[in-house]
C-alpha positions in Angstrom: 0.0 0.0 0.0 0.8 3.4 -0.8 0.0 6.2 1.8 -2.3 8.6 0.8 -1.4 12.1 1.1 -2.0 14.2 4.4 -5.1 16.2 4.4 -4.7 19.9 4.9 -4.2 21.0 8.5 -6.7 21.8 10.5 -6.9 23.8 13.9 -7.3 22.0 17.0 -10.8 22.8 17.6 -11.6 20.8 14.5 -10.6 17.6 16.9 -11.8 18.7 19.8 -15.6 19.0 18.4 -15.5 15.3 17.9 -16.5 13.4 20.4 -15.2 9.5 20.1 -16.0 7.0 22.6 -15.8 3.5 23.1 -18.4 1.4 22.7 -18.8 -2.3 23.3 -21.0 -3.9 20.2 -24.0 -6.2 21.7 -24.9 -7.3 19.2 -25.1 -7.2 15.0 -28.1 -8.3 13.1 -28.9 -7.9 9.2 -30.1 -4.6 7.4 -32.7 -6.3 5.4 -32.6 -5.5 1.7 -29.2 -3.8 2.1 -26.2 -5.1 0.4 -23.7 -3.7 2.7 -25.5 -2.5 5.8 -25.6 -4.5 9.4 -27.4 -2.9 12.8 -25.0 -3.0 15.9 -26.5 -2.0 19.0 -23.7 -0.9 20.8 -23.3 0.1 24.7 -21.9 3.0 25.7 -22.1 2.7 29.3 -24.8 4.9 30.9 -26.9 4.3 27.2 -27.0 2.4 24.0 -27.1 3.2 20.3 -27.7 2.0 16.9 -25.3 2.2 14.9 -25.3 1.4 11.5 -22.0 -0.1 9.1 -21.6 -1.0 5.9 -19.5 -4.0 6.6 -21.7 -7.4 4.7 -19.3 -7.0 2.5 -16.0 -6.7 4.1 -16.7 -9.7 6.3 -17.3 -13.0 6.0 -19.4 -12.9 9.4 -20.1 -9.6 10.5 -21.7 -11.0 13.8 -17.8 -12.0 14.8 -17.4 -8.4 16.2 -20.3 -9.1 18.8 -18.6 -9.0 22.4 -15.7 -6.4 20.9 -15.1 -2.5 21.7 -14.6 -0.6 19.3 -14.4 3.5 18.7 -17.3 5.5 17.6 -18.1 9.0 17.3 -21.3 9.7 18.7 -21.5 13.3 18.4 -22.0 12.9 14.3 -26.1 14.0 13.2 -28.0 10.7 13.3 -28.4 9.6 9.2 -31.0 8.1 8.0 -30.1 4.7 5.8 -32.4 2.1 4.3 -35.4 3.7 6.5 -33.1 3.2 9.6 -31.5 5.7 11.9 -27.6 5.5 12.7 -27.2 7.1 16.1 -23.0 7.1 15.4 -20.5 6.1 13.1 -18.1 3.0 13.8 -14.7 4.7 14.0 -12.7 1.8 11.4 -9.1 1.7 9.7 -8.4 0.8 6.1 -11.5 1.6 4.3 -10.3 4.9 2.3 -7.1 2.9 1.3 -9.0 0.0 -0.2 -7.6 -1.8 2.6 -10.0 -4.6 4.2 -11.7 -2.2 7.7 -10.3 -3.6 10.6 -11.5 -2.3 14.0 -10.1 0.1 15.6 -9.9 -0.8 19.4 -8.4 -0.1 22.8 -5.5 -1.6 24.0 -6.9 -3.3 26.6 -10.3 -3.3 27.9 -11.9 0.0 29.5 -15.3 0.9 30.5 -17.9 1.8 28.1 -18.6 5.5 27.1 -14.6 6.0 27.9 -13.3 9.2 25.7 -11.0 9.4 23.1 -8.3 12.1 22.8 
């Protein structure tokens, strides 16, 4: 793989308006009549979300994520997909590479709704 460029610079504010989180994904059930899109229900602690990725066909079994945590940013305005609401947006590495999305994950576990940054 060649690296892609860097994207321009941006101030530090830019950052700090995101709010990630982790999140530990429930569970994963089909999108029906998507080609791409699974629901995860994902805990972040105090609530949970829905949360929806377009992963059907990066993964064998999408439903082998169940039981991991993973980053999200939760502070993104919900989208509506297929008639369903995302509530955040699975924070993943490799997709704008053409790289096969891995997860991106904490070192070890930590408790649910823990911020990023």
């Amino acid at each position: 793989m060649t690296a892609a460029p860097v994207k321009p610079i941006v101030p530090i504010s830019a950052f700090e308006a995101l709010d990630i989180r982790v999140g530990t994904i429930e569970s994963v059930e089909d999108v029906p009549k998507s080609a791409k899109l699974v629901r995860l229900i994902v805990s972040f602690g105090d609530h949970r979300r829905i949360v929806l990725a377009g992963m059907k066909q990066e993964r064998a079994n999408p439903a082998e994520i169940q039981g991991r945590q993973a980053l999200f940013i939760v502070n993104l305005e919900p989208r509506k997909m297929m008639g369903e609401v995302s509530e955040a947006m699975l924070f993943d590495l490799g997709s704008p590479d053409g790289i096969t999305p891995v997860l991106a994950v904490p070192e070890r576990p930590v408790p649910d709704g823990t911020r990023a940054g």
